[in-house]
C-alpha positions as CSV (number, residue, x, y, z in Angstrom):
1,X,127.5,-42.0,-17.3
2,X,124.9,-41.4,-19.5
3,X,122.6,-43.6,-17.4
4,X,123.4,-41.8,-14.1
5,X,122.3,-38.4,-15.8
6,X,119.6,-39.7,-16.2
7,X,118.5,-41.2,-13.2
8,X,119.7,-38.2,-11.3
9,X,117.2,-36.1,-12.9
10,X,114.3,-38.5,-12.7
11,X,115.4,-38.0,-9.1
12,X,115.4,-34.8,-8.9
13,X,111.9,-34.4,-10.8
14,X,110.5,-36.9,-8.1
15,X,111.7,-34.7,-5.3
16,X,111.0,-31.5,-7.0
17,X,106.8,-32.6,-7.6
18,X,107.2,-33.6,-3.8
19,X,107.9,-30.4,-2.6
20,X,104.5,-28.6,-1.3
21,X,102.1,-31.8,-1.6
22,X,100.3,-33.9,1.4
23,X,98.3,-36.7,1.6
24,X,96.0,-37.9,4.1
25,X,96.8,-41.8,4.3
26,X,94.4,-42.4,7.3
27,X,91.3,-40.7,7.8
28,X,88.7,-42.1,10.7
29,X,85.0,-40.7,10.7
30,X,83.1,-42.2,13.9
31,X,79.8,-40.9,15.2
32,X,78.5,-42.5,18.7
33,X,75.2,-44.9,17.3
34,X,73.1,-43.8,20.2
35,X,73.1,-40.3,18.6
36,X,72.1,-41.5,14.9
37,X,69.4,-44.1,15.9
38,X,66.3,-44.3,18.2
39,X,66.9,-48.2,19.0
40,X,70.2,-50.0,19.7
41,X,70.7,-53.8,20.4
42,X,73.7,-54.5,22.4
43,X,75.4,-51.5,21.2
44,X,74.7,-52.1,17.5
45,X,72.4,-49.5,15.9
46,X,69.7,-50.3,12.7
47,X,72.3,-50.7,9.8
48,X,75.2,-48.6,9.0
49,X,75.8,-45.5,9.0
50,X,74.5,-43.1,6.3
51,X,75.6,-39.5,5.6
52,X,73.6,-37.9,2.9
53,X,76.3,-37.3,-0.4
54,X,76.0,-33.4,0.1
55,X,77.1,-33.5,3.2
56,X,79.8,-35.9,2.9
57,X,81.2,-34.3,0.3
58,X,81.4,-31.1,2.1
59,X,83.2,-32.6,5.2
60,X,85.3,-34.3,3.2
61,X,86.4,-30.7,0.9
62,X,86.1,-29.1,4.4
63,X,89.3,-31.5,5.5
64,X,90.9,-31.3,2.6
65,X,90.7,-27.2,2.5
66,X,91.8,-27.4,6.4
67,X,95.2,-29.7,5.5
68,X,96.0,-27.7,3.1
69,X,96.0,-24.4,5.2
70,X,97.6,-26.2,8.1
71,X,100.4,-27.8,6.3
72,X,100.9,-24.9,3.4
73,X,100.8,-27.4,0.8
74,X,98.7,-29.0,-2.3
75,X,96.7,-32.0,-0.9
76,X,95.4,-35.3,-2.1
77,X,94.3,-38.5,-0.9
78,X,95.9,-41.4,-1.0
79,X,94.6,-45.4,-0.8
80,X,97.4,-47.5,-0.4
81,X,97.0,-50.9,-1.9
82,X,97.1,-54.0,-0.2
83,X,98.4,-57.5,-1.8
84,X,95.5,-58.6,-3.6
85,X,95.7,-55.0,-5.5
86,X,92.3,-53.6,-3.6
87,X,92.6,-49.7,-2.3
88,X,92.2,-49.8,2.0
89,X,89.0,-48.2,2.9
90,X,87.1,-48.1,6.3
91,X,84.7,-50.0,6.5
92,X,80.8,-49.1,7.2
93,X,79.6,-49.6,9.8
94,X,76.8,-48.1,12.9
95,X,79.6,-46.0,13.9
96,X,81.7,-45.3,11.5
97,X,81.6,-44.1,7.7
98,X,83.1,-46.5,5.3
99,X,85.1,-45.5,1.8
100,X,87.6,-43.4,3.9
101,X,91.2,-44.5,3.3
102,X,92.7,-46.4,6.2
103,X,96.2,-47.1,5.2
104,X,99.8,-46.7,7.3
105,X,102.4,-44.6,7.1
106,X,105.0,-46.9,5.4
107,X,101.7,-48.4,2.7
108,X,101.2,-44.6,2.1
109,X,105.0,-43.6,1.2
110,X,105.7,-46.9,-0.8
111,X,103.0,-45.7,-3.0
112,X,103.4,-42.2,-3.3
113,X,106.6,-39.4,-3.1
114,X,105.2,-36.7,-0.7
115,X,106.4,-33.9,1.4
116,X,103.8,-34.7,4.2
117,X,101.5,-37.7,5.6
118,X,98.6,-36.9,7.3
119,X,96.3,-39.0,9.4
120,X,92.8,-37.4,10.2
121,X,90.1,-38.1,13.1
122,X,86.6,-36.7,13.6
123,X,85.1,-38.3,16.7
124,X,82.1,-37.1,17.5
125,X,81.0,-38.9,21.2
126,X,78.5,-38.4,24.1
127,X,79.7,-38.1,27.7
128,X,77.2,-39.2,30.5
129,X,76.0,-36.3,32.8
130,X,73.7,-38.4,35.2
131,X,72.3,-41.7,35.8
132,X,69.5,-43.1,37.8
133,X,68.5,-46.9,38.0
134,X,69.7,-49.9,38.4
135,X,71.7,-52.7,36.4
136,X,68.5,-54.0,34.6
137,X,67.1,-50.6,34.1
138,X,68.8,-47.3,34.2
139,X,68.1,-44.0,32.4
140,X,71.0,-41.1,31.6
141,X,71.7,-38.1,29.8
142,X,74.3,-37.6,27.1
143,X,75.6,-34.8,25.9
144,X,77.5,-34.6,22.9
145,X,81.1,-33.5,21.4
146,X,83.4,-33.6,18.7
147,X,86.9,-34.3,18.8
148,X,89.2,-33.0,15.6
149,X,93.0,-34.4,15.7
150,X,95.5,-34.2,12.6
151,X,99.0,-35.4,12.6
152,X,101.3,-35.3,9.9
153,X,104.8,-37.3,9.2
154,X,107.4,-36.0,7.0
155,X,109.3,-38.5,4.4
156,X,111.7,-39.1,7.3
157,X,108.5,-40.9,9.0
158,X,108.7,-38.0,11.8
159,X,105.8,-36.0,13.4
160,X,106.0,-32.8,11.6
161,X,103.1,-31.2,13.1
162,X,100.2,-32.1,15.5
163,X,96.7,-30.6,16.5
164,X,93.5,-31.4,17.8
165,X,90.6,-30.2,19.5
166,X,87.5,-30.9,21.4
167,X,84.0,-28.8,21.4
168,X,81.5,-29.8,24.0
169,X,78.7,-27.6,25.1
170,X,76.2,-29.3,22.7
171,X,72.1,-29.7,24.0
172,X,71.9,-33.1,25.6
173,X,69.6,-36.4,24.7
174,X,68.1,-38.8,26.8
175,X,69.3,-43.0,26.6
176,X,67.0,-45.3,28.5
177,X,69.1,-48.2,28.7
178,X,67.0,-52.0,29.7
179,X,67.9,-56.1,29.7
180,X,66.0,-58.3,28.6
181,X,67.1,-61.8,28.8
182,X,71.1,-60.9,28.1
183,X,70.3,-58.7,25.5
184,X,71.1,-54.8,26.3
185,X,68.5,-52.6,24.6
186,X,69.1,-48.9,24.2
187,X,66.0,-46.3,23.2
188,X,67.4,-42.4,23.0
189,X,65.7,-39.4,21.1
190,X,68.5,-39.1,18.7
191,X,69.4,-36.2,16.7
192,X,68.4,-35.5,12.4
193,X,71.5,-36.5,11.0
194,X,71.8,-33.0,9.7
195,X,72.5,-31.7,13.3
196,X,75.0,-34.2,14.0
197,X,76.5,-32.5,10.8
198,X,76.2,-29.3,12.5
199,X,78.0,-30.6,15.3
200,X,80.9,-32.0,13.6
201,X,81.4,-28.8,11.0
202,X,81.4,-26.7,14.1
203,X,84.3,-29.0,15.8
204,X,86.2,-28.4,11.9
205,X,85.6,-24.6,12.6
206,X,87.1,-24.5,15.6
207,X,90.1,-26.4,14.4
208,X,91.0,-23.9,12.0
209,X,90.3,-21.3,14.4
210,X,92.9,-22.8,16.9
211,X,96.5,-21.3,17.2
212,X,99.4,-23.0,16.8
């Protein structure tokens, strides 16, 4: 009897600390290459992706500040471990930033008693406007947006809550695009990496800015 007691209230402890905290499980960060880098080789820019640490840390309090407000709740984030006992991170690469944490739902709730489970996105993409050329030679413009999407699961695995957005109206760049002998080479007049960060802090801005 003793033992039951016991465990009950453990129990209830473990429910009780739940109540009011969220953790973000799954967080992708992608930003097109041909907006980052001046030369691309079949669609692979010069290295990975860097974001200076200032800025990096500030999207990443910036998400953390915006789950919280969404969700009402204390928030954390959680790297699930996988069977050789490493935490799941993105990985870096011309696209995307690495040292996120890319786990699943069920990795994130084995490891961690929560109220809420939150996956994060921040795309931030070019659309086409116009093209003129031909298959071996072709030049466009681009013009940028971001994307922002958030869903969260409760301990039941269920969507709880879902939002996104998507912020265009960004000043376009130029992509000439050529082949030379099977390999695709692509030149633009990409942007400072702190205006890319311009772009995507606007997209978090409007985000919080949206209605439910």
């Amino acid at each position: 009897m003793k033992k039951l007691c016991i465990l009950f209230a453990l129990f209830i402890s473990a429910v009780a600390q739940s109540q009011g905290t969220t953790g973000i499980f799954k967080f992708k960060w992608n930003i097109d290459n041909r907006l980052t880098n001046t030369v691309i080789i079949n669609n692979t820019g010069n290295g990975d992706l860097f974001i200076p640490t200032n800025l990096y840390d500030s999207v990443i309090s910036r998400v953390e500040y915006l789950v919280t407000q969404e969700l009402h709740s204390d928030t954390k984030w959680i790297y699930p471990i996988n069977r050789r006992g490493k935490e799941l991170k993105t990985n870096s690469t011309s696209s995307q930033v690495g040292g996120l944490p890319r786990g699943t739902k069920r990795q994130a709730m084995r490891s961690e008693y929560l109220e809420y489970y939150v996956k994060f996105r921040i795309t931030v993409g070019l659309n086409k406007t116009f093209t003129f050329g031909s298959v071996n030679a072709s030049y466009s413009r681009l013009k940028p947006y971001v994307r922002v999407k958030m869903k969260a699961y409760g301990i039941d695995r269920r969507l709880k809550k879902r939002k996104n957005i998507r912020l265009g109206g960004f000043e376009s760049i130029g992509s000439f695009d050529f082949n030379v002998g099977g390999t695709t080479v692509t030149q633009t007049n990409g942007l400072p990496i702190n205006e890319v960060l311009d772009i995507v802090f606007k997209g978090l801005k409007k985000f919080e800015e949206k209605a439910q």
